[in-house]
C-alpha positions in Angstrom: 0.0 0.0 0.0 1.1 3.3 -0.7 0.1 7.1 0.4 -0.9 9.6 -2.2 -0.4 13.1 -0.8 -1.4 16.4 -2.5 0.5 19.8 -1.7 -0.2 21.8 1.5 -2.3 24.4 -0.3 -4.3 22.1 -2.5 -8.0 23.3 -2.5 -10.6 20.2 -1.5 -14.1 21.6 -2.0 -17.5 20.4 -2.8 -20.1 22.3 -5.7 -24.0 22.7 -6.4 -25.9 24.4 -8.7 -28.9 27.2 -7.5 -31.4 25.9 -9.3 -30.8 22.0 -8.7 -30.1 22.4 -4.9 -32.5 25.9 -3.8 -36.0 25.2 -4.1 -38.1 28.4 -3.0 -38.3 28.7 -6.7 -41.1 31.7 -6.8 -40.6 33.0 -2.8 -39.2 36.4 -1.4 -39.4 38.3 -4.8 -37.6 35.6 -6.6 -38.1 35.7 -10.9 -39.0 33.1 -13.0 -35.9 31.6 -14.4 -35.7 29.7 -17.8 -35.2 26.1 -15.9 -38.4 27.1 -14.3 -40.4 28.0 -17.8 -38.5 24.7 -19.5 -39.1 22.7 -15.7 -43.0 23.4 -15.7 -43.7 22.3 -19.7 -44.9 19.2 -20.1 -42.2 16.8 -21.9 -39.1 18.3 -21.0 -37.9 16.8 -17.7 -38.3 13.3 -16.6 -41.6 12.4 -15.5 -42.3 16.1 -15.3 -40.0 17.0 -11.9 -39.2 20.6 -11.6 -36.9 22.1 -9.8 -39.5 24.1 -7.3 -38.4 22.5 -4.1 -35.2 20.9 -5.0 -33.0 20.0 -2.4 -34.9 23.1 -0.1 -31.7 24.6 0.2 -33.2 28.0 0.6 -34.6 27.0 3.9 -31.9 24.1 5.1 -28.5 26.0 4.4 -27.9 26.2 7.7 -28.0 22.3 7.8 -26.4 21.8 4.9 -23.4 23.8 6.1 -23.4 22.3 9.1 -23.0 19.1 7.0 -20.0 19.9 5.3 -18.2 21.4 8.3 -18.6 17.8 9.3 -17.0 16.7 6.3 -14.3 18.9 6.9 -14.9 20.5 3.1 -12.6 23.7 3.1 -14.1 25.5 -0.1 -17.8 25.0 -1.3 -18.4 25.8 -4.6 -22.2 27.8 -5.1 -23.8 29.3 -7.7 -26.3 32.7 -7.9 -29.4 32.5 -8.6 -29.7 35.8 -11.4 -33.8 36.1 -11.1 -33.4 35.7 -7.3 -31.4 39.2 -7.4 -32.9 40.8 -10.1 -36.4 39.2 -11.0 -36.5 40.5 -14.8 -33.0 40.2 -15.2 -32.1 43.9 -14.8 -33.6 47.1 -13.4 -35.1 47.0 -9.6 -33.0 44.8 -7.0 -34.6 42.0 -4.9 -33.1 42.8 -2.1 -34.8 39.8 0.0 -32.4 37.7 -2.6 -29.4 39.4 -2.0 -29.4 38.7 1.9 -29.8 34.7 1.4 -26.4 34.7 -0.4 -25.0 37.4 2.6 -25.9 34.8 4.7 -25.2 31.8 3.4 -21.9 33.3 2.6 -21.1 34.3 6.3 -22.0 31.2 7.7 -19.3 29.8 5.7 -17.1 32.1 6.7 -18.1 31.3 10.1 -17.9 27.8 9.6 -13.9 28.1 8.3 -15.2 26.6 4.5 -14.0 29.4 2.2 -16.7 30.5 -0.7 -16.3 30.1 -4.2 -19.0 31.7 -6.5 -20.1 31.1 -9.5 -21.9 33.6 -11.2 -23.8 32.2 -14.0 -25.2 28.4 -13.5 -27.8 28.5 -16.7 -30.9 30.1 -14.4 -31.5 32.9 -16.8 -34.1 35.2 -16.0 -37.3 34.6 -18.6 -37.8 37.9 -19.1 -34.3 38.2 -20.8 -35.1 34.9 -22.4 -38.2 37.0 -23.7 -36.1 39.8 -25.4 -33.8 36.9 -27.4 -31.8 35.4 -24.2 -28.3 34.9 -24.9 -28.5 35.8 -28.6 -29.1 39.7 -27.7 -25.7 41.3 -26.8 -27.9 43.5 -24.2 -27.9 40.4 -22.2 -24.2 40.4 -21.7 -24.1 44.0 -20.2 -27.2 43.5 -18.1 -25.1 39.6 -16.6 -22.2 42.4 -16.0 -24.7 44.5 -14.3 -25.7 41.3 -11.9 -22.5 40.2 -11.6 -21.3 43.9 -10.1 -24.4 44.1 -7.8 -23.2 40.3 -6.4 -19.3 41.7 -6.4 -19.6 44.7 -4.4 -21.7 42.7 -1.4 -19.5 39.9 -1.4 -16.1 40.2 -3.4 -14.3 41.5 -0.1 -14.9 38.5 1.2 -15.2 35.7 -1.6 -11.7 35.2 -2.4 -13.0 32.8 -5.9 -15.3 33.8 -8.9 -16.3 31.8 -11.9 -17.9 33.4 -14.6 -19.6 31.3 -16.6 -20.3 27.5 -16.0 -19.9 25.4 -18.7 -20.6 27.9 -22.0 -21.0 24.8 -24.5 -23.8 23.1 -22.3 -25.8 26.3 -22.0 -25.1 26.9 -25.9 -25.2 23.2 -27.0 -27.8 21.3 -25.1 -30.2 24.5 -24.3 -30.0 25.7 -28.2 -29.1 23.0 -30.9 -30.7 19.9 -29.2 -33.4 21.5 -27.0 -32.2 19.2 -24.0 -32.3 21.8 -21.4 -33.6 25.2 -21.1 -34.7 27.7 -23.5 -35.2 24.2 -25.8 -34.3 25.7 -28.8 -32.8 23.9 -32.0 -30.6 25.7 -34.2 -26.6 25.7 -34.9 -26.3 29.7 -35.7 -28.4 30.7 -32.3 -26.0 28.2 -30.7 -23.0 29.5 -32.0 -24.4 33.1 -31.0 -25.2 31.6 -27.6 -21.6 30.6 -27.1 -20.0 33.6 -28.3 -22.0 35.9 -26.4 -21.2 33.7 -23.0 -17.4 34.0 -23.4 -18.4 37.6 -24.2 -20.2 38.0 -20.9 -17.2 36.0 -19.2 -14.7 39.0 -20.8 -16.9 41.7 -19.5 -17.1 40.4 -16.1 -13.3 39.9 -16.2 -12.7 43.1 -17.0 -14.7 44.7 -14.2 -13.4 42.3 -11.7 -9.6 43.8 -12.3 -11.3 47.5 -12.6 -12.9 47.2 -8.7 -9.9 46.1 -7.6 -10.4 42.7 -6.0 -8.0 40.4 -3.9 -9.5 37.4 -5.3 -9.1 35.0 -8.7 -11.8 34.6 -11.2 -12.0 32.4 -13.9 -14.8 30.0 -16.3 -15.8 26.6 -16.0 -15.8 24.3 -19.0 -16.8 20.9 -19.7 -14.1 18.9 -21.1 -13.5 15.4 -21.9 -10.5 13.9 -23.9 -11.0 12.6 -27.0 -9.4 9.3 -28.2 -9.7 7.9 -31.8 -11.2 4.8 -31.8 -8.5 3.0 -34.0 -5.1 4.4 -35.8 -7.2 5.2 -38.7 -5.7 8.5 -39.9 -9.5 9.4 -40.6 -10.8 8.5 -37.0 -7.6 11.0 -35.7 -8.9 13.8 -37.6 -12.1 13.2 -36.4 -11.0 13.0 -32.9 -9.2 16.1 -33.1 -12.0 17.5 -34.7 -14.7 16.4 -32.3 -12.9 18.1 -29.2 -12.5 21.1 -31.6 -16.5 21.7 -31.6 -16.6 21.3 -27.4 -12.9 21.9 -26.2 -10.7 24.2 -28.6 -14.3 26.2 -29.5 -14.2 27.7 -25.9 -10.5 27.8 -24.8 -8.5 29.0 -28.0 -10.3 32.2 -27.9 -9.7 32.3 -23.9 -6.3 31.8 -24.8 -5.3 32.8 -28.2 -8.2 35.2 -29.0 -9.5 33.9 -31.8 -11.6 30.8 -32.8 -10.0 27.6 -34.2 -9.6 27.6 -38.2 -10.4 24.0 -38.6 -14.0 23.9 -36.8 -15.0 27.2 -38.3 -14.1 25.6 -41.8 -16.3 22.7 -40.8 -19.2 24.9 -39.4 -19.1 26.7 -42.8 -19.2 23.4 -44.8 -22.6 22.9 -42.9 -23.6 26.2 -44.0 -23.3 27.8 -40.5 -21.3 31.4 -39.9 -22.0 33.8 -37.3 -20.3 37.5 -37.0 -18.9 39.7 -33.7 -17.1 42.6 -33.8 -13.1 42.2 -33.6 -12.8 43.8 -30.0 -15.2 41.0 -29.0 -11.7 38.7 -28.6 -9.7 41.2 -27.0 -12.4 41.1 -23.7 -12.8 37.1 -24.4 -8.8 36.7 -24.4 -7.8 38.8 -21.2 -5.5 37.0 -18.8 -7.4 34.8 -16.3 -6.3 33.7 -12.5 -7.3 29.9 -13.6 -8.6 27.5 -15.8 -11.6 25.5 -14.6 -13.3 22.4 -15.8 -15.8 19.9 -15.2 -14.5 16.4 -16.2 -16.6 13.1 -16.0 -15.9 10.7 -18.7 -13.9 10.6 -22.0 -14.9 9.8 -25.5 -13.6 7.4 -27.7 -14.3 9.0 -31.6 -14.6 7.4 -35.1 -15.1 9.4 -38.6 -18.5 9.6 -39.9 -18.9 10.9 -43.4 -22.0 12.4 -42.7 -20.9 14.3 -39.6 -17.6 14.5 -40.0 -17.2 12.1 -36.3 -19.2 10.0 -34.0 -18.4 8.6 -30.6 -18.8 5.2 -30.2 -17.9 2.1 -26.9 -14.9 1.2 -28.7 -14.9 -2.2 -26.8 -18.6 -2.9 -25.7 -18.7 -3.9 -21.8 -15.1 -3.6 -21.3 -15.3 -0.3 -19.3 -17.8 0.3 -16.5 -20.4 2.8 -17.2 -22.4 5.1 -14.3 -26.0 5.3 -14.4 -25.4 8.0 -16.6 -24.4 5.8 -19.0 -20.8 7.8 -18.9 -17.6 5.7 -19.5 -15.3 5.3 -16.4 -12.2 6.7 -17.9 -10.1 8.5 -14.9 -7.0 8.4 -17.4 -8.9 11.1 -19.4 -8.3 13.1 -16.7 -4.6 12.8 -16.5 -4.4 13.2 -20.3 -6.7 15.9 -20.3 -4.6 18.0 -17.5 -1.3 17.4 -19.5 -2.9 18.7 -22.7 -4.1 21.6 -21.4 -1.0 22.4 -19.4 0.9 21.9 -22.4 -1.0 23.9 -24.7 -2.3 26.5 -23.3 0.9 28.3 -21.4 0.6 25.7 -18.3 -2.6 27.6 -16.5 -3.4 27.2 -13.5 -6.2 24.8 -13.1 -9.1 24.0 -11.2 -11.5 20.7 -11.4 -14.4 23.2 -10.9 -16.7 19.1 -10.8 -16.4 15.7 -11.0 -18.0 13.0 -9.9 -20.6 10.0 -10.9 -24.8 8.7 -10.3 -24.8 5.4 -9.1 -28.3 3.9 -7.8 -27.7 4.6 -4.5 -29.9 2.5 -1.5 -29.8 2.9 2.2 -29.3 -0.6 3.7 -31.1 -2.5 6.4 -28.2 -0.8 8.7 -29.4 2.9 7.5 -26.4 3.3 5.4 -25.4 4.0 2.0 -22.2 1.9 1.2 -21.5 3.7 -2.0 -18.4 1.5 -3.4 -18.4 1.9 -6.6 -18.5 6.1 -6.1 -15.5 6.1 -3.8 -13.2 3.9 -6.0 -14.6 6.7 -8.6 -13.5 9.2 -6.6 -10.1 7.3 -5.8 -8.9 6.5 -9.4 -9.5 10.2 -11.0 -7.9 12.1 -7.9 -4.9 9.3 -8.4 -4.6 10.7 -11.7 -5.3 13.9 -10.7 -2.6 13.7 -8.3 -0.1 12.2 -11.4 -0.8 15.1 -13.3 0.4 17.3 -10.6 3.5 15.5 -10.2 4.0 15.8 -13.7 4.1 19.7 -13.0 0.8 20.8 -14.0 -0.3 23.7 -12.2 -3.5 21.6 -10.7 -4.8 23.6 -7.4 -7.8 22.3 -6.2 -10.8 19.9 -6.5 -14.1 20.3 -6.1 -16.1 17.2 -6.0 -19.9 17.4 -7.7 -21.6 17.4 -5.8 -22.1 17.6 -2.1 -25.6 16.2 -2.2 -28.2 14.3 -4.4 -30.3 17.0 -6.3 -31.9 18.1 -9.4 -30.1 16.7 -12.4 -31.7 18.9 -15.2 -33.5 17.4 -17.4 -33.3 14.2 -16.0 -35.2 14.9 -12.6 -34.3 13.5 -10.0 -33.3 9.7 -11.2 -30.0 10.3 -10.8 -27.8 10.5 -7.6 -24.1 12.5 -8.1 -24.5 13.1 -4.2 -21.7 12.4 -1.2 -24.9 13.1 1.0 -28.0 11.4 0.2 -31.0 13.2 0.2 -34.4 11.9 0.5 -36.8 14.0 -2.0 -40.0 13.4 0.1 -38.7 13.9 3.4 -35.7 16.3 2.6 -33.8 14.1 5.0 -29.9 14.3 4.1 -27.8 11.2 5.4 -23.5 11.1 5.0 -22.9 8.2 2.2 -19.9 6.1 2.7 -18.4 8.0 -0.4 -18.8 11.2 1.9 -16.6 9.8 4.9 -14.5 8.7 2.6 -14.0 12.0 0.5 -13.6 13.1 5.0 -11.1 11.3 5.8 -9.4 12.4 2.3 -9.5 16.1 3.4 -7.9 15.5 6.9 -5.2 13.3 5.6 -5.0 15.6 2.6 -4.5 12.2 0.4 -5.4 8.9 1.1 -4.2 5.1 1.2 -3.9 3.2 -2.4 
């Protein structure tokens, strides 16, 4: 047996979401949010949940904290909920929202677990979905206009920010396949979408250096590396191409201020161009404290002449799968640290999520031995910990997600939780993934 140990200052946090873990979804002045309008139509979510109660976080925080100063979690990772502060998206402040994040955020601070925020979490307001969403550049300045309201009350004391959580999913799933909220389907809103969310994430940038704050901001992205599914010098393209339209998309205008030739080329093959002014990439491109991502599986990638690539299970049943039907792959995250480190100037990074649903059961004994979660959770912080070895600039984990709550559009059939939570009752019980992840934290490492 051997001990893996992280560095002294290495960040172990948990994350949630507003609108998967709050509840109080129409309470104390708070707006209607696009998950609510998407939430509330018939079709859209499984078996027709909504997030309207959620996790009752609204009302429990003071629980839930207490929960994860039990854990011994240093940094928790929360998101704003933008309706809740500013019910049409702009204009007259909702005060009443305001003070639940003053006070959620000094109880942490109370509680020694150091607050990371995260500004935009895909809770849209509806009435700025009304006037276009995220395809009118208005939008962008009235997000900078929240996100100034929420950095004046709590930047002296938040010492992290991320902008914008995970730009392709909003863009993507929300507006090509109509998977999450707004449900629109169309590739040039989409591309729009995205462009105007790394907008938003310059423009918040920007003011963030011009008040003056302490702390580090950066954005959140979704990554997962691609492998080609044989040595096929078709499937290689392919694969490189494939994490062009989800990875290089979003970080080589981050880091190189411009979009990548080769997915542009391919987007105009399918008859698909967009337009932004050039100063557009000099905001986008600024300098950020870290790179953040959310990693939870890797893809293995094939050509398709029709597409141009498809992912397939190159080796059907060979690799475990979570009940998300995700591929087990915590190499991907070593390879996925090393590229980026490599690539793009050796950033500072932060795993902003990761984590996996498993059907999880309380036992005759009233526990929830989550194995298969914890060896999860031990084989990508083992690569993890690799990749730091290896000198990436890795700081900090946070693990999605500190309890069981509302998975989008998939309701609430799928458990990512360390705690369980019982959606009836609102009971919340520690799984054994959850000690686990405890005694992690204390030792800062563990036992392999």
């Amino acid at each position: 047996m051997s001990k893996i140990v992280f560095p002294k200052d290495f960040i172990w946090g948990s994350a949630t979401a507003a609108y998967q873990i709050e509840g109080a979804y129409n309470e104390d002045g708070k707006g209607e949010s696009i998950w609510d309008r998407f939430s509330h139509t018939p079709g859209n979510v499984f078996e027709g949940h909504t997030g309207d109660v959620a996790c009752d976080h609204y009302h429990r925080y003071e629980e839930d904290i207490q929960l994860m100063k039990e854990l011994g979690i240093k940094s928790y990772r929360y998101s704003i909920s933008w309706p809740r502060i500013f019910p049409d998206g702009k204009g007259k402040l909702n005060e009443k929202g305001l003070d639940f994040y003053k006070r959620l955020t000094n109880l942490l601070l109370e509680s020694g677990i150091t607050p990371a925020i995260t500004l935009y979490h895909w809770d849209l307001p509806q009435k700025l979905q009304d006037i276009g969403g995220w395809t009118n550049r208005d939008v962008t300045d009235y997000f900078t206009e929240f996100s100034e309201t929420i950095i004046r009350s709590l930047g002296d004391v938040v010492p992290m920010w991320f902008t914008i959580n995970e730009p392709f999913i909003a863009a993507f799933l929300g507006h090509l396949f109509g998977i999450h909220a707004p449900g629109i389907k169309d590739m040039r809103t989409t591309l729009q979408v995205g462009h105007n969310l790394l907008l938003s994430h310059g423009k918040v940038l920007k003011l963030y250096r011009e008040l003056n704050q302490k702390g580090q901001m950066g954005i959140s992205l979704n990554l997962s590396y691609k492998y080609p599914a044989s040595d096929d010098p078709a499937d290689i393209a392919a694969t490189n191409l494939s994490f062009g339209t989800v990875g290089r998309w979003f970080l080589d205008p981050l880091y190189k201020g411009q979009y990548p030739e080769d997915v542009l080329r391919y987007y105009e093959n399918m008859k698909v161009s967009f337009s932004y002014p050039e100063e557009d990439m000099k905001l986008i491109s600024q300098p950020m404290d870290f790179l953040a991502f959310n990693y939870y599986s890797s893809e293995f990638v094939k050509h398709d002449d029709e597409m141009g690539f498809t992912h397939i299970d190159p080796e059907p049943g060979k690799f475990e799968e979570t009940e998300m039907n995700w591929l087990v792959y915590p190499q991907g995250l070593y390879d996925l640290i090393m590229y980026l480190d490599r690539e793009y100037g050796k950033p500072n990074i932060i795993i902003s999520e990761n984590g996996a649903a498993y059907k999880d059961e309380i036992n005759s004994n009233g526990r929830i031995e989550d194995v298969k979660r914890t060896k999860y959770l031990i084989d990508h912080l083992s690569h993890a910990h690799r990749a730091i070895q290896d000198g990436a600039n890795l700081k900090g984990y946070y693990l999605w997600s500190l309890m069981d709550n509302f998975e989008w559009s998939f309701g609430y059939s799928k458990r990512f939780g360390i705690i369980y939570v019982d959606h009836e009752t609102q009971k919340r019980i520690i799984k054994d993934s959850g000690y686990w992840y405890k005694e992690t934290i204390a030792n800062n490492g563990f036992d392999i």
